[in-house]
RODO-2510 file (C-alpha; in nm, 4 decimals, decimal comma):
residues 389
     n   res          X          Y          Z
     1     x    18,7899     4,7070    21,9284
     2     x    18,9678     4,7865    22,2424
     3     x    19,0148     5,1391    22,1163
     4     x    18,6544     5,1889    22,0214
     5     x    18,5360     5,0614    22,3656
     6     x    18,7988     5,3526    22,4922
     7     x    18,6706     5,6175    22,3151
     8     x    18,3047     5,5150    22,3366
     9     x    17,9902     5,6934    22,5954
    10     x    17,9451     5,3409    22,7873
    11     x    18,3363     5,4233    22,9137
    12     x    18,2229     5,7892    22,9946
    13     x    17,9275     5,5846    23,1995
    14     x    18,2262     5,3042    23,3077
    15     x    18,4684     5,6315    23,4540
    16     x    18,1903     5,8395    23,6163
    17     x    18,0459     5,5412    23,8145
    18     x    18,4148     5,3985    23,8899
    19     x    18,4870     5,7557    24,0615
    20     x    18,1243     5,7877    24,2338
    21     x    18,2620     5,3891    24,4009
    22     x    18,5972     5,5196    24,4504
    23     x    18,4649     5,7932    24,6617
    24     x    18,2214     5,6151    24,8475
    25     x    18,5075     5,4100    24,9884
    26     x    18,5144     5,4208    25,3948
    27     x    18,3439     5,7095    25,3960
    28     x    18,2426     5,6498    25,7148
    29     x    18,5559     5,7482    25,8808
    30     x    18,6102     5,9595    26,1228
    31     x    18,5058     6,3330    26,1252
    32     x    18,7574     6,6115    26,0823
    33     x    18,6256     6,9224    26,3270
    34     x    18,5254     7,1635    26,0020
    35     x    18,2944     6,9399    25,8765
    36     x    18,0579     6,9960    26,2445
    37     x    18,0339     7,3320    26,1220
    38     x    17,7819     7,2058    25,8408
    39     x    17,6690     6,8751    25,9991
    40     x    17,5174     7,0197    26,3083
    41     x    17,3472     7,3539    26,1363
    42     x    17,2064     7,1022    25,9110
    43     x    17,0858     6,9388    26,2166
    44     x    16,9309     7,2204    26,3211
    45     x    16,8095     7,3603    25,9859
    46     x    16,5636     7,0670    25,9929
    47     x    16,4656     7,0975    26,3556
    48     x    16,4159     7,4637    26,3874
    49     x    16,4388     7,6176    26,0363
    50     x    16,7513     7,7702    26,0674
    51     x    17,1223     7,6302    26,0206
    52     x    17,1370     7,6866    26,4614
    53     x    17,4583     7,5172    26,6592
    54     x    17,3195     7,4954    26,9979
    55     x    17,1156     7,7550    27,1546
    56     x    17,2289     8,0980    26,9761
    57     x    17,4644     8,0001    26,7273
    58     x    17,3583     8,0514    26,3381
    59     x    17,5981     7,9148    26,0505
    60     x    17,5198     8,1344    25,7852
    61     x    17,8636     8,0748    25,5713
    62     x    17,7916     7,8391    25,2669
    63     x    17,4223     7,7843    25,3413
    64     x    17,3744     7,5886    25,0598
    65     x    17,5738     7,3260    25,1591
    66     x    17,4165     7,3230    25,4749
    67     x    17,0866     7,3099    25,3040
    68     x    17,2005     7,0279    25,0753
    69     x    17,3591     6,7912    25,3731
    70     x    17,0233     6,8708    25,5622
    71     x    16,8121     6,7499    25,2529
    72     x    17,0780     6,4046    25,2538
    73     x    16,9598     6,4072    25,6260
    74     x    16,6010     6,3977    25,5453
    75     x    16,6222     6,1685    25,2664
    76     x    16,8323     5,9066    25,4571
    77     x    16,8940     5,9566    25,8107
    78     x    17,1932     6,1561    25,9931
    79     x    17,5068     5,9440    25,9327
    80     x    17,8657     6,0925    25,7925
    81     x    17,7675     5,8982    25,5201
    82     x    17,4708     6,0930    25,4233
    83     x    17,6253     6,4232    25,5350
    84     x    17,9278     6,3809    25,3144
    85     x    17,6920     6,2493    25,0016
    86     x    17,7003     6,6090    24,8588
    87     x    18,0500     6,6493    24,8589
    88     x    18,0611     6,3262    24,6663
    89     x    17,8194     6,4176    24,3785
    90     x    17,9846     6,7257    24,3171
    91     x    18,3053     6,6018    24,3169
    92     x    18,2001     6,3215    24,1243
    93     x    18,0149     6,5759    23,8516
    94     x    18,3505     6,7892    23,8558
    95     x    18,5631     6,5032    23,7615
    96     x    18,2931     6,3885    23,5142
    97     x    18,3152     6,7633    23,3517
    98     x    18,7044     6,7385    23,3442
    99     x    18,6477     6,4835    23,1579
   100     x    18,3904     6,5853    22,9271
   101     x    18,5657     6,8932    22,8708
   102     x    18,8876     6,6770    22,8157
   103     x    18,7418     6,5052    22,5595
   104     x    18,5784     6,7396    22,3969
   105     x    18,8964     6,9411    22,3294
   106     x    19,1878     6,7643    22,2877
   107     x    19,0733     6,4012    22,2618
   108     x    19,0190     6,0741    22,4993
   109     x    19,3633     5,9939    22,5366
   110     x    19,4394     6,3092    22,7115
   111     x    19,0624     6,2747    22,8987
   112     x    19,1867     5,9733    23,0248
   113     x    19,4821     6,0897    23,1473
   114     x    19,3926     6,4237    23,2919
   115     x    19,0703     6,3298    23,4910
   116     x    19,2045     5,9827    23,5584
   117     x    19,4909     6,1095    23,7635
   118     x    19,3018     6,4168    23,8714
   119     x    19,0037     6,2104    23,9715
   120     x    19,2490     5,9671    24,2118
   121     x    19,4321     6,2829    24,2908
   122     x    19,4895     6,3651    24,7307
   123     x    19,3393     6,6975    24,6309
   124     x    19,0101     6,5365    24,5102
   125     x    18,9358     6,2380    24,7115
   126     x    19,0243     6,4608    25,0644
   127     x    18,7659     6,7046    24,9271
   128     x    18,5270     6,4117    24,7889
   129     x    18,4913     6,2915    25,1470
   130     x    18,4769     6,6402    25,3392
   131     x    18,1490     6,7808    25,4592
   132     x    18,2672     7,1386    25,2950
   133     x    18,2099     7,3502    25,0615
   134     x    18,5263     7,3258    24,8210
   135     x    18,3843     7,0224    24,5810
   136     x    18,0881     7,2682    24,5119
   137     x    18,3417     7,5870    24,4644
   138     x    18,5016     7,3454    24,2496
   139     x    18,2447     7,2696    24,0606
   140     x    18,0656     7,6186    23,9976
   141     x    18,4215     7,7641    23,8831
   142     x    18,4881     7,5069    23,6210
   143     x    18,1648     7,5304    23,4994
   144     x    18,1620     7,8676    23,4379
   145     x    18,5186     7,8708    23,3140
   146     x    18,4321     7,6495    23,0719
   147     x    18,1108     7,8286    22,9179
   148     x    18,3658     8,1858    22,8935
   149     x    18,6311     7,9699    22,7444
   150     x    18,3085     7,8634    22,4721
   151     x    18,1845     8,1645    22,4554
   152     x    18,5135     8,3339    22,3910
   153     x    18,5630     8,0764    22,1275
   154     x    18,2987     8,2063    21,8948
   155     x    18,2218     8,5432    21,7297
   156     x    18,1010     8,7885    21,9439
   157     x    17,7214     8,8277    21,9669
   158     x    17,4670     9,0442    22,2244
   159     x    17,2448     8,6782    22,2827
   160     x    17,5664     8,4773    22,3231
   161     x    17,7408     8,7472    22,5704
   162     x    17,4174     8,7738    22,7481
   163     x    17,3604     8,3939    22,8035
   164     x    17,7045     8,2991    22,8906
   165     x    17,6919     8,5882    23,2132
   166     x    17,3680     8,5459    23,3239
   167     x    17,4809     8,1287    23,3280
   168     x    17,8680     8,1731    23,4184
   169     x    17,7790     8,5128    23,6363
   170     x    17,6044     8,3252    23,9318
   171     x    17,7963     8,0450    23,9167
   172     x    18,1177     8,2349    24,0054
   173     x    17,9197     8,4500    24,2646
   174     x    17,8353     8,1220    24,4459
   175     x    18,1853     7,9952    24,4260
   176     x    18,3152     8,3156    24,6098
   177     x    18,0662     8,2792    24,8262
   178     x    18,1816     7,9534    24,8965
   179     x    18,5104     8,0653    24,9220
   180     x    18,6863     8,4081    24,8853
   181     x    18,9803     8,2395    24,7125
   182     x    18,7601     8,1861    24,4159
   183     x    18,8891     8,5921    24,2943
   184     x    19,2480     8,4479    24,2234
   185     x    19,0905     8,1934    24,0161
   186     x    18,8364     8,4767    23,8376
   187     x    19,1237     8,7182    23,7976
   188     x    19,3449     8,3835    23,6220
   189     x    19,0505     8,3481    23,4141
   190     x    18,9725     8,7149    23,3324
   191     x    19,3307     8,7775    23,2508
   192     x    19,3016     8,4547    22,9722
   193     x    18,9746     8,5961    22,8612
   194     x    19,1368     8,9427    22,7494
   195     x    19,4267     8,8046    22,6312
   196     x    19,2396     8,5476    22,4141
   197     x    19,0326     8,8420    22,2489
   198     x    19,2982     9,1473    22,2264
   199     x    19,5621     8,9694    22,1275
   200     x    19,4720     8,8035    21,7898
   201     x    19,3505     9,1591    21,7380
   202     x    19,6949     9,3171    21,8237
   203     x    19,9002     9,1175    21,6186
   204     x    19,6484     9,1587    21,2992
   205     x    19,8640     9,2948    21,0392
   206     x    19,4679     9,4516    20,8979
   207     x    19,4522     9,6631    21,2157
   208     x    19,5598     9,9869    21,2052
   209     x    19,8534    10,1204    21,4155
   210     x    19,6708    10,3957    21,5685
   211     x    19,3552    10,1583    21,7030
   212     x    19,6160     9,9292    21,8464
   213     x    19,7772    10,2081    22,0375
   214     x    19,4145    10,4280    22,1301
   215     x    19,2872    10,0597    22,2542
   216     x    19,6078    10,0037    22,4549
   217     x    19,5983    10,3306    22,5959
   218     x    19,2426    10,3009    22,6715
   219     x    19,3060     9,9914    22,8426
   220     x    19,5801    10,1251    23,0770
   221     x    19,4011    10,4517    23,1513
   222     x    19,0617    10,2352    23,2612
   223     x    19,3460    10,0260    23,4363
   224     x    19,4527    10,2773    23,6686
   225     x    19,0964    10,4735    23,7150
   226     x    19,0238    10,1411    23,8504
   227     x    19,3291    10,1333    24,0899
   228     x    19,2321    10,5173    24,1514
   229     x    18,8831    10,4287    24,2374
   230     x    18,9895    10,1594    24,5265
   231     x    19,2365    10,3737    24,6243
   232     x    18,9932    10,6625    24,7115
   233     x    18,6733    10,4338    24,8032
   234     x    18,9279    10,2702    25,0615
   235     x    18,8662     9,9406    24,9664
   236     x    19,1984     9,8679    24,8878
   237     x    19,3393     9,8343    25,2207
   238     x    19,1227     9,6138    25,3951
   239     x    19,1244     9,3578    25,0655
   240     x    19,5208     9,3418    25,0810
   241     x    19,4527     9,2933    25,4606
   242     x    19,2524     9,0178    25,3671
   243     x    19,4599     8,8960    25,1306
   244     x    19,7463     8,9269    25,3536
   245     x    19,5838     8,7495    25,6923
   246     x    19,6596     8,4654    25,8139
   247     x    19,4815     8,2395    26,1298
   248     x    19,6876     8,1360    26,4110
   249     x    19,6834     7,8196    26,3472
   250     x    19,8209     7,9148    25,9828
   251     x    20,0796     8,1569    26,1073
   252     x    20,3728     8,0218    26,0469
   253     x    20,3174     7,9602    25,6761
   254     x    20,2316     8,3241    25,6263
   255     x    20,5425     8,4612    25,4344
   256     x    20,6215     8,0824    25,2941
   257     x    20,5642     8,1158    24,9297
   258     x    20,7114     7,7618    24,8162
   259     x    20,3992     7,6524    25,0395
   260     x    20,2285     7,4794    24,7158
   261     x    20,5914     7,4257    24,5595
   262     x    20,6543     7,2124    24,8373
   263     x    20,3540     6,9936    24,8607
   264     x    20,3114     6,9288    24,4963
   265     x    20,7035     6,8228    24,5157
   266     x    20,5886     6,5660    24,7911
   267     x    20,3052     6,4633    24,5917
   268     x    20,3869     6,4319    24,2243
   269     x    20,8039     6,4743    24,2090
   270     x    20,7899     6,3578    23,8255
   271     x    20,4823     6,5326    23,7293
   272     x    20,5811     6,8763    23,9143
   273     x    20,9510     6,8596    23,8186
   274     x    20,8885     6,7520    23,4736
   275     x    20,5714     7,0493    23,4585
   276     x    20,7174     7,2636    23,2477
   277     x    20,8382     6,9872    22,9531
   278     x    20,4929     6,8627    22,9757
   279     x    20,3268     7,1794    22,8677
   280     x    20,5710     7,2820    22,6476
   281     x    20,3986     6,9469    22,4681
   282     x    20,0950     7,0404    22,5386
   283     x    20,1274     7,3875    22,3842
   284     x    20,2429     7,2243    22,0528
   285     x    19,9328     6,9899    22,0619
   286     x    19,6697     7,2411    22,1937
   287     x    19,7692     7,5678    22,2261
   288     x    19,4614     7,7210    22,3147
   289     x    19,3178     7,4957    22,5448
   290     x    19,6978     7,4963    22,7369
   291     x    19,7065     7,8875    22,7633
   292     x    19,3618     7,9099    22,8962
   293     x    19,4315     7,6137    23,1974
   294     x    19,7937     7,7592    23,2154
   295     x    19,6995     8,1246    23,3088
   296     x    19,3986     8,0150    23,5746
   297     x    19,6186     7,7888    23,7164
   298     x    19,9886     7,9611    23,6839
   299     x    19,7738     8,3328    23,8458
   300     x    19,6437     8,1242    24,0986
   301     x    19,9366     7,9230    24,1718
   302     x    20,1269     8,2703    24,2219
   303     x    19,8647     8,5006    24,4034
   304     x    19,7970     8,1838    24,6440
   305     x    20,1924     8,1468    24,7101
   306     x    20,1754     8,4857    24,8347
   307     x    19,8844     8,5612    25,0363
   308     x    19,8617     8,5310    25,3876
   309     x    19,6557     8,1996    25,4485
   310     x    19,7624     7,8722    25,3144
   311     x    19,5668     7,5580    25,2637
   312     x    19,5662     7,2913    24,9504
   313     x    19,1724     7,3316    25,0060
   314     x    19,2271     7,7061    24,9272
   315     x    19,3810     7,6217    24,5706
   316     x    19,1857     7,3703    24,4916
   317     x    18,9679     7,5325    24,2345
   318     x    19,2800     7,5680    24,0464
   319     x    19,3581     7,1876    24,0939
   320     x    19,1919     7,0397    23,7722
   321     x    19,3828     7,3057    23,5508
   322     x    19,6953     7,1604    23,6342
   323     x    19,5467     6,8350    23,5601
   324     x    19,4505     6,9908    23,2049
   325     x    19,7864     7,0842    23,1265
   326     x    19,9550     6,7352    23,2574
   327     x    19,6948     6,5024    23,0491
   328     x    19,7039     6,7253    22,7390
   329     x    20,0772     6,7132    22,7621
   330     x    20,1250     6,3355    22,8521
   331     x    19,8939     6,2379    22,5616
   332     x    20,0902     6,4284    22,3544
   333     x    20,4292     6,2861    22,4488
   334     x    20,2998     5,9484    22,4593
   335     x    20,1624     6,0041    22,0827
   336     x    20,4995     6,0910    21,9961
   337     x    20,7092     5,8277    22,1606
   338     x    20,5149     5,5636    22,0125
   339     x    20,7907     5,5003    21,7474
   340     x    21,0841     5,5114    22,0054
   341     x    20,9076     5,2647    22,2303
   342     x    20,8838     5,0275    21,8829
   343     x    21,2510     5,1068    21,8548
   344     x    21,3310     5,0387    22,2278
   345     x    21,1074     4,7594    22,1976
   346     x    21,2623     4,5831    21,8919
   347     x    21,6130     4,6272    22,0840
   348     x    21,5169     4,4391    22,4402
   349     x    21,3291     4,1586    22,2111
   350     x    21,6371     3,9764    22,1786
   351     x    21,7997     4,0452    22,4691
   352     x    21,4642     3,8854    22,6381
   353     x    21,4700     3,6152    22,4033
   354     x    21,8209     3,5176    22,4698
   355     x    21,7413     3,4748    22,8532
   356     x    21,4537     3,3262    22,8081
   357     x    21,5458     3,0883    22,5385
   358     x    21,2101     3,1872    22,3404
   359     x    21,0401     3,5021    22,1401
   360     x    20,9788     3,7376    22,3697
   361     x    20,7752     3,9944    22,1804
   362     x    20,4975     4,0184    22,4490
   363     x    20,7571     4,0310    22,7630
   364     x    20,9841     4,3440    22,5968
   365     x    20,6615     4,5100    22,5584
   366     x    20,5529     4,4623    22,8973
   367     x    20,9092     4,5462    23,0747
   368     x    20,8680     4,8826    22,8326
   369     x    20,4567     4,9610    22,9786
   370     x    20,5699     4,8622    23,3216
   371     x    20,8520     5,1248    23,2858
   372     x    20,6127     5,3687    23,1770
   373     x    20,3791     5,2956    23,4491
   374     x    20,6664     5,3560    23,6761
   375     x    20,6612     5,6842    23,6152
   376     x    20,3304     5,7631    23,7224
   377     x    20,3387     5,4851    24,0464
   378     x    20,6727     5,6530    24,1787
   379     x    20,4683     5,9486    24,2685
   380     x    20,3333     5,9324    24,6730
   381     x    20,0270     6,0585    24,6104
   382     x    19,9134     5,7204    24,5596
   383     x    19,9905     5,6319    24,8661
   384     x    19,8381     5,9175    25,0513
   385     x    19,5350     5,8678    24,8666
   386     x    19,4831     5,4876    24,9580
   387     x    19,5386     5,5694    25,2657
   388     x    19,2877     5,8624    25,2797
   389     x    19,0767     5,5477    25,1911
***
């Protein structure tokens, strides 16, 4: 019964309302400096008709946030509260997605775990709670990642092609619009795409020898026309400049590429240092679904380690692929440890029972979940997010 309550819609309805609570927690508190950029032109976008900051300014960036904390403004009255409500439905509907998506393709167990932890994550409830942009970028990413990861999925058609860009297209335009950083995440996911389709192809015995190399060739000639054609246009430069800037206030991170090493080391030792076991697990129990997340998040892990400017809220539209691989590859290792914990199990029973004097079936299995759990609660990003809260 328990199991069919876990794996049932009403808990799909139980997890998305728990998160939409979780996030609604103090969110009152007080207001970091970025969010004024959208609370005040929303402010103004209702008084004037234009996202105005004072007298002459005009915040154009991410206008339809603005527009949608404006609308929150309208509908309630101007309050953090109401100004951060967007960033709290989107982030709610991207952890609802995860775990959709989770569910969908590799089971609840591994939904569960992935958007659970994802969904009480720093990365999420700091974003959940801040009048910007990223919880939107977030959300128009996945989406779209997930419709070319469908679409890729299925035999190739004209209709399907056609409905999947003109769907996935603008959402990925608004999510670089949002935020520039959303390219690492397209070139992660554009990388998976033609590896996904050329390399079944490749490794076809059917295929002819010749096609493989004329399609290889053909791929490393368009390869460097395209390098060519930056080179010449000279857009090249000023997108490495880009790439390669960094703020003041960011300076001194510039050349530091364990940046993201670092903090998801201070957030998640067991998860992070134990990363690569867990997908090796989750590559033997999905190894589709833990290629696609591994590329968009391993590119973007890499390309983000190296650029100039460094923020958590830059990679976050990476974040719930890393989430992917650790609940695909925890529900996989806890599916196969199920007979050692019996055996573990049936070993502390008696040494239970001899200090308590009485059958202690219930109490080894207990010391064994709490052990388990221990895993998980060692990790301080539990404590940074309560106290985020």
């Amino acid at each position: 019964m328990l199991k069919s309550l876990f794996e049932s819609r009403f808990a799909v309805i139980v997890f998305a309302s728990s998160v939409f609570l979780l996030y609604n927690i103090n969110l009152e508190r007080l207001t970091d400096a970025d969010e004024l950029y959208h609370i005040l032109a929303a402010k103004g976008l209702l008084e004037t008709g234009e996202p105005s900051i004072g007298e002459d300014g005009r915040y154009w960036r991410a206008y339809p946030l603005t527009w949608l904390v404006a609308q929150s403004f309208a509908l309630f009255e101007p309050s953090l509260t109401a100004a951060r409500l967007p960033a709290v439905l989107f982030m709610t509907a991207l952890v609802v997605a995860l775990f959709a998506f989770l569910r969908r393709e590799a089971g609840p167990l591994a939904a569960w775990l992935g958007a659970g932890l994802f969904a009480v994550s720093p990365f999420a409830i700091g974003m959940a709670q801040f009048t910007r942009f990223y919880s939107l970028q977030g959300f128009a990413f996945f989406i779209a990642a997930w419709l070319i990861y469908w679409s890729v999925d299925r035999p190739w058609s004209l209709w399907r092609a056609g409905a999947t860009v003109s769907v996935a297209g603008p959402l990925l335009l608004l999510a670089v619009d949002l935020q520039p950083t959303t390219l690492l995440g397209i070139a992660g996911l554009g990388l998976w795409a033609v590896m996904a389709i050329l390399l079944p192809w490749l490794f076809d015995p059917a295929v002819p020898r010749r096609s493989k190399h004329f399609a290889l060739g053909g791929l490393l000639l368009a390869g460097f026309a395209a390098a060519g054609g930056f080179w010449a246009s000279g857009m090249l430069e000023p997108l490495w400049q880009r790439y390669r800037t960094t703020m003041i206030f960011n300076e001194l991170q510039g050349d530091n590429f364990l940046f993201y090493h670092i903090w998801y080391m201070l957030y998640y030792p067991t998860l992070w240092t134990l990363a690569g076991v867990i997908t090796v697990a989750a590559l033997i129990e999905r190894p589709r679904l833990t290629g696609f997340a591994l590329t968009i998040f391993l590119v973007g892990f890499v390309l983000n380690s190296f650029a100039g400017a460094k923020s958590l809220r830059y990679i976050f539209y990476a974040q719930p692929f890393l989430f992917i691989l650790w609940g695909v590859g925890l529900a996989a290792m806890l599916r196969a440890g199920r007979g050692l914990f019996g055996r573990l199990r049936d070993q502390l029973e008696p040494v239970f029972a001899q200090l308590l004097r009485r059958p202690a079936h219930g109490v080894a299995s207990g010391f064994l979940g709490l052990v388990v759990l221990s895993v998980i609660l060692v990790n301080p990003a539990w404590l940074r997010s309560a106290t985020m809260l």
